[in-house]
C-alpha positions, 0 to 999 in steps of 0.5 A: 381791380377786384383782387386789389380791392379784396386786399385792402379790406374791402367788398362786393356790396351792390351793382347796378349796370357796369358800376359795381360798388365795393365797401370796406369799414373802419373808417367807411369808404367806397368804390365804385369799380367801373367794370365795363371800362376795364383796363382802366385809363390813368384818371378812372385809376386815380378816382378809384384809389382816392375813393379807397384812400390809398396812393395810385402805388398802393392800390397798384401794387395791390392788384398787381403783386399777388403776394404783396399784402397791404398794411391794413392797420397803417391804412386805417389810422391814417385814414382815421387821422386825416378825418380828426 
């Protein structure tokens, strides 16, 4: 998850327990990485790749293909055109 994250620009901003909060710019968003739920059921997956604002394949290619390197700037202006 945290290689995954990494790939679409975001960073480990703070912890508290087993919830470790990752944030990325342009637009703001944040995640909160249930660490101590890992490997992570269906539904925890979901919220967390709402809370990035990319697709449950996104953020699944994301952390599983180690090559595979997200188009960032696709990302941000859609993200950016659904909060106009």
């Amino acid at each position: 998850m945290k290689a995954g994250l990494t790939k679409l620009g975001f960073s480990f901003s703070s912890q508290k327990g087993g919830h470790e909060q990752w944030t990325a710019d342009n637009p703001y968003r944040k995640v909160t990485v249930d660490s101590h739920h890992a490997p992570f059921h269906r539904e925890l997956f979901k919220s967390m790749a709402n809370q990035a604002g990319v697709s449950k394949k996104e953020l699944f290619r994301c952390c599983t293909e180690k090559k595979y390197q997200p188009d960032l700037d696709k990302i941000s202006r859609k993200l950016n055109q659904s909060k106009a």
